[in-house]
N, C-alpha and C positions, 0 to 999 in steps of 0.2 A: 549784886546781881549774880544771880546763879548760872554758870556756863553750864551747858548740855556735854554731856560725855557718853561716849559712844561705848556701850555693853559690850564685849571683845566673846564674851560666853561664845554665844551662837558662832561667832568667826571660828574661835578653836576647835568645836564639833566638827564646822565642817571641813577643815582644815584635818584633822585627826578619822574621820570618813574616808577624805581622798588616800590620806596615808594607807590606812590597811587597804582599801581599792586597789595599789598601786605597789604593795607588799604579797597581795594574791595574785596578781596578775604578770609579775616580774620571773617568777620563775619558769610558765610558760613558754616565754621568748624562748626562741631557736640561739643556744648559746655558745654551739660549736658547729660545725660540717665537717660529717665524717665518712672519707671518699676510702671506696673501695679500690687497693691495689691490686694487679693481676698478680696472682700466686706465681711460683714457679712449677712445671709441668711435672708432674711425677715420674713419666716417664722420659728418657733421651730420644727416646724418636723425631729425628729432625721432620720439621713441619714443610708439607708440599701445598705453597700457594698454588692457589687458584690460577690459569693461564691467563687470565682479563684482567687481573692485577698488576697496576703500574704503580711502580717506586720510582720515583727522583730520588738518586741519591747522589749526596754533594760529597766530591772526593778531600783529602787534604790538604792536595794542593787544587782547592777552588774548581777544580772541573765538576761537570754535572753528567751523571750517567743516568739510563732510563732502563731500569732491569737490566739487562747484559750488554745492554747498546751505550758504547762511549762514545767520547769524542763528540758530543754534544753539546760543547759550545763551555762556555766560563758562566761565574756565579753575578760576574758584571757585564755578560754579553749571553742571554740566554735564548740568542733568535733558536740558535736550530732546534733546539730543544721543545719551543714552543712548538714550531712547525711540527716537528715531529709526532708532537700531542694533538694537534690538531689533524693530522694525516688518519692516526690511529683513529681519531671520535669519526673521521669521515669513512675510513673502512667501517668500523663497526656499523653505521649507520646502514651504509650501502649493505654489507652482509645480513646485518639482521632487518634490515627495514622496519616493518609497523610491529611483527611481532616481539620487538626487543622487549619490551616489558609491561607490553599491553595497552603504552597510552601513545606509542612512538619514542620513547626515550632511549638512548641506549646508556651503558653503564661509561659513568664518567670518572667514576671516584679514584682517586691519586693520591699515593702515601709517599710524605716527605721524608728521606733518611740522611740527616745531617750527622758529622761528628757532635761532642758532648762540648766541645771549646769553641767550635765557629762562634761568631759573632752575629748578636739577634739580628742584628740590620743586614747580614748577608741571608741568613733562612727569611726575614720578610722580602727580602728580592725574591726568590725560589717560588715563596707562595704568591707575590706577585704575578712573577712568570705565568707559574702554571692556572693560578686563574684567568690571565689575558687566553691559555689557551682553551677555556672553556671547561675547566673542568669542574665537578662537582658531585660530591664533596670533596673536601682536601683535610683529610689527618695527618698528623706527626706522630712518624714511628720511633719508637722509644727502647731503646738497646740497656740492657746491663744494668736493671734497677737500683743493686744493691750496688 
């Protein structure tokens, strides 16, 4: 008796179809992410923040200062620091009231300035922090690329 055997033909065609399919379509893919680094300024002109810009910045020995204001409290004890962010969003508020940016918001945004050696689980304290005090956005400011 004669067993049936199964034609393999058609399998390889389409087998050898998906292949170039999958040979056109592989090079496509996004195969790297290529992030633009900030130049350095051509000119020396030291840069004049903006007056409503807030830095946290974490000292070496773990104190936390907010622009020129110390004595703010530790990186494991960040009350007053909050407070003091929350102080600030409450003056601005009161100062600018509804016109702060058209919808009642006022400016919240807060840039973290850590050394290059702290330890991440002390900066995710800091952004902890400063988020409980309402802030937002929150960037990390980034010193001495090269």
């Amino acid at each position: 008796m004669n067993r049936p055997k199964i034609n393999v033909t058609p399998l390889i065609d389409v087998l050898l179809v998906l292949l170039i399919i999958f040979m056109v379509v592989t090079p496509t893919k996004l195969s790297s992410f290529k992030a633009k680094v900030p130049q350095k300024p051509a000119s020396e002109q030291p840069v004049i923040p903006h007056p409503d810009t807030l830095v946290v910045a974490v000292g070496d020995d773990m104190s936390l200062r907010l622009n020129a204001e110390t004595n703010l409290g530790m990186v494991d004890n960040p009350q007053k620091m909050v407070e003091r962010l929350r102080s600030i969003f409450q003056q601005r508020l009161d100062n600018y009231g509804s016109s702060a940016t058209g919808n009642g918001e006022v400016p919240r945004s807060v840039f973290i300035n850590a050394p290059r050696g702290l330890a991440y689980g002390s900066v995710a304290k800091v952004v902890d922090a400063v988020k409980i005090s309402g802030a937002e956005p929150i960037a990390l400011q980034i010193d001495n690329l090269n």
